[in-house]
C-alpha positions in Angstrom: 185.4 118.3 289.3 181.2 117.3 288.6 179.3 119.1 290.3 177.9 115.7 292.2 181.2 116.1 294.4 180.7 119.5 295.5 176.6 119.5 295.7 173.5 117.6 296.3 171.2 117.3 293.1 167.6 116.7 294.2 164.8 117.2 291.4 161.5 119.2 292.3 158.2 118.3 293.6 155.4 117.2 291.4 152.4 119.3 293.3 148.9 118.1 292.1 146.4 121.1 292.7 143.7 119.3 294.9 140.0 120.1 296.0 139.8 123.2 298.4 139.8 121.6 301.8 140.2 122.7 305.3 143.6 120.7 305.5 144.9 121.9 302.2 148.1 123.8 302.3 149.0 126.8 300.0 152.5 126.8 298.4 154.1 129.5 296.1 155.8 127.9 293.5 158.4 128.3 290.9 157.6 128.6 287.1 159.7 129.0 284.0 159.3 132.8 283.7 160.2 133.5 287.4 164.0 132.2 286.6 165.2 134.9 284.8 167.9 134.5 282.5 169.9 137.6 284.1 170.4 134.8 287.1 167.8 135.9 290.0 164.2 135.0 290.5 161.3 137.4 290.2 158.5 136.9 293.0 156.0 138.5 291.3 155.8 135.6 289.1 155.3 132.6 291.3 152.0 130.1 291.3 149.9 129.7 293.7 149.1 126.2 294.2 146.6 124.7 297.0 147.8 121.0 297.2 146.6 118.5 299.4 150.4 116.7 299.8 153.0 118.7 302.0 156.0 119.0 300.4 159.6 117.6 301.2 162.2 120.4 302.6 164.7 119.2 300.3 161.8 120.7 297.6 162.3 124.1 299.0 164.1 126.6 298.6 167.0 128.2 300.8 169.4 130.8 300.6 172.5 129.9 298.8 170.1 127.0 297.0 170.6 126.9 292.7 167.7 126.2 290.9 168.3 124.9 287.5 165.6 124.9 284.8 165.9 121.0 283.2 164.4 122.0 280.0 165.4 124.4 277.4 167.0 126.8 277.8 168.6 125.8 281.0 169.0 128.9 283.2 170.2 128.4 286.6 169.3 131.2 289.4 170.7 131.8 292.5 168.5 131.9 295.9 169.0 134.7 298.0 168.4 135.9 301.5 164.5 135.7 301.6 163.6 133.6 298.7 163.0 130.7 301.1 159.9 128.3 301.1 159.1 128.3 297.3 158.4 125.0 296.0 160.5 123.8 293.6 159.0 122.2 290.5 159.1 119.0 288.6 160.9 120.2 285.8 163.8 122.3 287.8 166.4 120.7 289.9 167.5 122.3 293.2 171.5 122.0 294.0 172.6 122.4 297.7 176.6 122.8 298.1 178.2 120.4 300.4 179.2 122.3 303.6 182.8 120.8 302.8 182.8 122.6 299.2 184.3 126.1 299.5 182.9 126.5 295.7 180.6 129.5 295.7 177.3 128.6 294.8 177.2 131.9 292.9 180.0 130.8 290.5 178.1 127.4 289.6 175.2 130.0 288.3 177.6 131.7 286.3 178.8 128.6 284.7 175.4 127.2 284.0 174.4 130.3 282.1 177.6 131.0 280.4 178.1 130.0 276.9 180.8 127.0 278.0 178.3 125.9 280.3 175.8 125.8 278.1 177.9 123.7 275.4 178.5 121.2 278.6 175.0 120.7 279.0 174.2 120.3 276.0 176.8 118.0 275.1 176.6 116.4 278.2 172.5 115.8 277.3 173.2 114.9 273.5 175.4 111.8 274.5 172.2 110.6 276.5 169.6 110.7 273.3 170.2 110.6 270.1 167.5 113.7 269.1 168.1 116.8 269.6 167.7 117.3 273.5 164.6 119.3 275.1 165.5 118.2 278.8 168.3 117.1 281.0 167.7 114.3 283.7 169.0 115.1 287.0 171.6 112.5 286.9 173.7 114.1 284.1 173.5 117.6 285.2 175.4 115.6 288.9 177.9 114.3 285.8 178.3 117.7 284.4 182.2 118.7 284.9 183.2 122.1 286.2 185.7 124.2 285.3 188.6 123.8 287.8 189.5 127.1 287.4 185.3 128.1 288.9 186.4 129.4 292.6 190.0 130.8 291.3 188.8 134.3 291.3 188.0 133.6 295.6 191.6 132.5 296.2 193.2 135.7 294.7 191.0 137.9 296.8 
């Protein structure tokens, strides 16, 4: 199963800090050290940014959203109850499960930052370029294939 079949892939906003104006809205926004590796994100470290562009909903954060880091070293966090409104960034990808999928977002997280996971991506990014891979376009982490076994654990509850 890739993970395109059971969620939506959208990559973050690219927010360009503009001139204070009167029509300027303030965001709080994701950076690299608020994903922490242990799988949750820390609010004390998000960016204020005063942009001059709104930002998409599909660039926010909700509850039950993953936010994947696209650059080394790939941690994906899980967003809980409020967490919601933070602008997602360029460089992290935001994956919404389908309301079909009864895969638990949760267990995608787990996946991502275990060490199979992390094999997958970065196999899964070394057949794209032929260096040694820094980032991971949002089109191969939709082509990344999960374990079949991910939700097993809910169906012997």
């Amino acid at each position: 199963m890739k993970l395109k079949e059971i969620a939506e892939v959208t990559k973050g906003a690219y927010l360009i800090e503009g001139q204070k104006k009167e029509n300027n809205k303030i965001y709080k926004e994701l950076s690299m050290v608020s994903l922490e590796p242990i799988s949750f994100l820390d609010e004390r470290k998000l960016i204020k940014v005063n942009s001059n562009k709104s930002v998409s909903p599909k660039q926010l954060t909700r509850a039950g959203d993953i936010i994947v880091s696209l650059y080394h070293p790939m941690i994906a966090c899980y967003v809980e109850r409020g967490q919601a409104g933070y602008v997602v960034p360029h460089y992290m990808a935001v994956v919404r499960m389908k309301s079909y999928s009864k895969v638990d977002g949760r267990f995608v997280v787990q996946f991502i930052n275990s060490a199979r996971g992390r094999r997958v991506l970065a196999k899964t990014s070394k057949a794209f370029s032929q260096s040694r891979p820094t980032s991971l376009p949002v089109t191969l982490l939709e082509e990344v294939e999960l374990l079949k076994e991910v939700n097993s654990l809910l169906d012997r509850l």
